[in-house]
Every structure is written in structure tokens, then in C-alpha cells.
C-alpha positions in Angstrom: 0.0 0.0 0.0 1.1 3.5 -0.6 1.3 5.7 2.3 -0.1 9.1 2.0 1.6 12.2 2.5 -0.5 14.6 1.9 -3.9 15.1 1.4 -6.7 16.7 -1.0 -8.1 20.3 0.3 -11.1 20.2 -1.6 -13.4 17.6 -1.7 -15.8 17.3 -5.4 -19.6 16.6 -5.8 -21.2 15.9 -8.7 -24.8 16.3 -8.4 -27.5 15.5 -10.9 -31.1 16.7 -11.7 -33.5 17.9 -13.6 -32.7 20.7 -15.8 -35.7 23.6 -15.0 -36.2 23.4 -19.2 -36.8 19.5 -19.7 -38.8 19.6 -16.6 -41.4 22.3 -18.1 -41.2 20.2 -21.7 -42.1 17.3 -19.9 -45.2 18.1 -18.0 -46.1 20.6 -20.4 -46.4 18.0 -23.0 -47.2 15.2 -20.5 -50.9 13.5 -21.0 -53.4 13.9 -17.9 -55.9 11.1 -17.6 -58.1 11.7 -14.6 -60.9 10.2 -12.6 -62.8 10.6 -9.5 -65.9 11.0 -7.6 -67.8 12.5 -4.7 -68.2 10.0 -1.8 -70.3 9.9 0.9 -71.1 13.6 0.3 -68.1 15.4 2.5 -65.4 13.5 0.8 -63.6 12.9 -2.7 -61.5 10.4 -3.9 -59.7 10.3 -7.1 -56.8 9.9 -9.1 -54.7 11.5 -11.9 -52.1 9.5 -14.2 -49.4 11.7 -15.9 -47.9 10.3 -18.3 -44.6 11.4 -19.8 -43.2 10.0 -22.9 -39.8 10.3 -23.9 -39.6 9.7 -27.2 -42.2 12.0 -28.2 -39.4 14.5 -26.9 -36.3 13.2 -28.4 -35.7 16.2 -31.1 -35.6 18.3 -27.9 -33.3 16.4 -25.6 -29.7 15.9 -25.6 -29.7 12.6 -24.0 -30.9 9.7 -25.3 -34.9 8.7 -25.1 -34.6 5.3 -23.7 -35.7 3.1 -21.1 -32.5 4.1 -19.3 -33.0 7.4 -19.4 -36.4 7.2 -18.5 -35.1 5.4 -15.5 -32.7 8.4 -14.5 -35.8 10.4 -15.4 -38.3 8.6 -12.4 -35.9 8.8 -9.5 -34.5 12.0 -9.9 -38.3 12.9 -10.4 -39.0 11.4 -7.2 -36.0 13.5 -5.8 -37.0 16.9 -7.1 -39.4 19.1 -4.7 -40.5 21.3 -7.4 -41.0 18.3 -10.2 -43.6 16.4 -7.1 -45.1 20.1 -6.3 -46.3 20.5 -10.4 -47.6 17.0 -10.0 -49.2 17.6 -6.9 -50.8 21.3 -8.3 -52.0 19.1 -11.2 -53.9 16.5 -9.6 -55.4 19.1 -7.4 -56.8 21.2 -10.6 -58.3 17.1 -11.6 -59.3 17.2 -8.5 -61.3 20.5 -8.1 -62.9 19.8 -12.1 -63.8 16.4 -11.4 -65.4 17.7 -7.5 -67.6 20.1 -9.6 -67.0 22.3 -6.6 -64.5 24.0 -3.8 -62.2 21.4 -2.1 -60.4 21.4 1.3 -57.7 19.3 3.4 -56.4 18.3 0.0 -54.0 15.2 0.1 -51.8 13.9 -2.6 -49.7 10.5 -2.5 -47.5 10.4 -5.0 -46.1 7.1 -6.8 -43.4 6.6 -9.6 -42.4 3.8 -12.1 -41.0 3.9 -15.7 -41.8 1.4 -18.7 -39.5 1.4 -21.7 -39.2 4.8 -22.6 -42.6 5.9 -20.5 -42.5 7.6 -16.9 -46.4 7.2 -15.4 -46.5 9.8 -12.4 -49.7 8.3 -10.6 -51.6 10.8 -7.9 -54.0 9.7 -5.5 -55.7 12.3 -4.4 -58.0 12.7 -1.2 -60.0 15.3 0.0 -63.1 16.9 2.1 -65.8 18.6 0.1 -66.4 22.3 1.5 
């Protein structure tokens, strides 16, 4: 083994996320696909699917639109505060649309998977009717 004699000042970190442009091209051209309904009469359940596909986007992106990319694409989604906060403003729009009417104590559960080239945000959404 060599012995060290001196050592690095500076450490390095290499960070990666989103850029602020491919996230606005992605959920800008995402489609929406919602459902829901009034329960019970105080309550609402419902959900909104967002899906984001790649490949439609590949004359825009540097990287590759693959299933690896789409990959990279999920977790760092999953990662990025304001990426889950335009998901979460999304499904609550759904929300209020499909309500037909004011909304409160608005909940939003997130989940995240990838298929080939495809990222599906899913949204479960639950909330009292005001």
C-alpha cells in the first residue's frame, strides 16, 4: 500500500437533476388522464395518471430517449421538490374539475415507475368537500 503524505483540500460533488427546461417540456407536453368521484357527500377520492413519454421529446433532448434514461428520469423525479409540487398542483386542478365544486384538506400520494421509454407519475388524491 502506498502511504499518503498529503492530502486533498477540496473535496468534489457531482450532483444530478433535472434541468428547470426538460422539466417544463415534460409536463407541459405530459398526458393527464383523470378520474374521481364525490363520496359519501363530504369526501372525494380520485386519481390522476401523468404520463410522460420520452420519445415524443427526443428532437428536444440531448440525451438519449430510452428506457435508461427514462429510468434516470423517475428517481430523480421522485427526488426533485418542485417536479412532485407540479404533479401535486395538477392533480389538485383534476381534483377540483372532477369535484364540480370548492375542495379542502387536500391530500396527494404520490407514486413513480417507468416502462421502456414511458414515466407514469400516478396521484391519488383525497379530500373533504367544502
Amino acid at each position: 500500500m502506498a502511504r499518503v503524505r498529503r492530502v486533498t483540500l477540496f473535496e468534489r460533488e457531482i450532483r444530478e437533476r433535472l434541468s428547470h427546461a426538460a422539466l417544463e417540456i415534460l409536463i407541459e407536453r405530459a398526458d393527464v388522464l383523470s378520474e374521481g368521484q364525490r363520496e359519501g357527500g363530504a369526501r372525494f377520492y380520485g386519481s390522476t395518471m401523468i404520463t410522460i413519454d420520452l420519445s415524443r421529446h427526443a428532437d428536444l433532448l440531448r440525451e438519449p430517449c430510452d428506457a435508461a434514461s427514462a429510468r434516470r428520469v423517475a428517481d430523480l423525479f421522485r427526488q426533485d421538490a418542485r417536479a412532485c409540487a407540479r404533479v401535486r398542483r395538477i392533480a389538485e386542478r383534476e381534483a377540483l374539475r372532477l369535484a364540480g365544486g370548492p375542495l379542502s384538506h387536500i391530500a396527494v400520494e404520490l407514486k413513480l415507475r417507468w416502462q421502456g421509454a414511458r414515466v407514469f407519475v400516478d396521484a391519488d388524491v383525497e379530500a373533504s368537500i367544502s
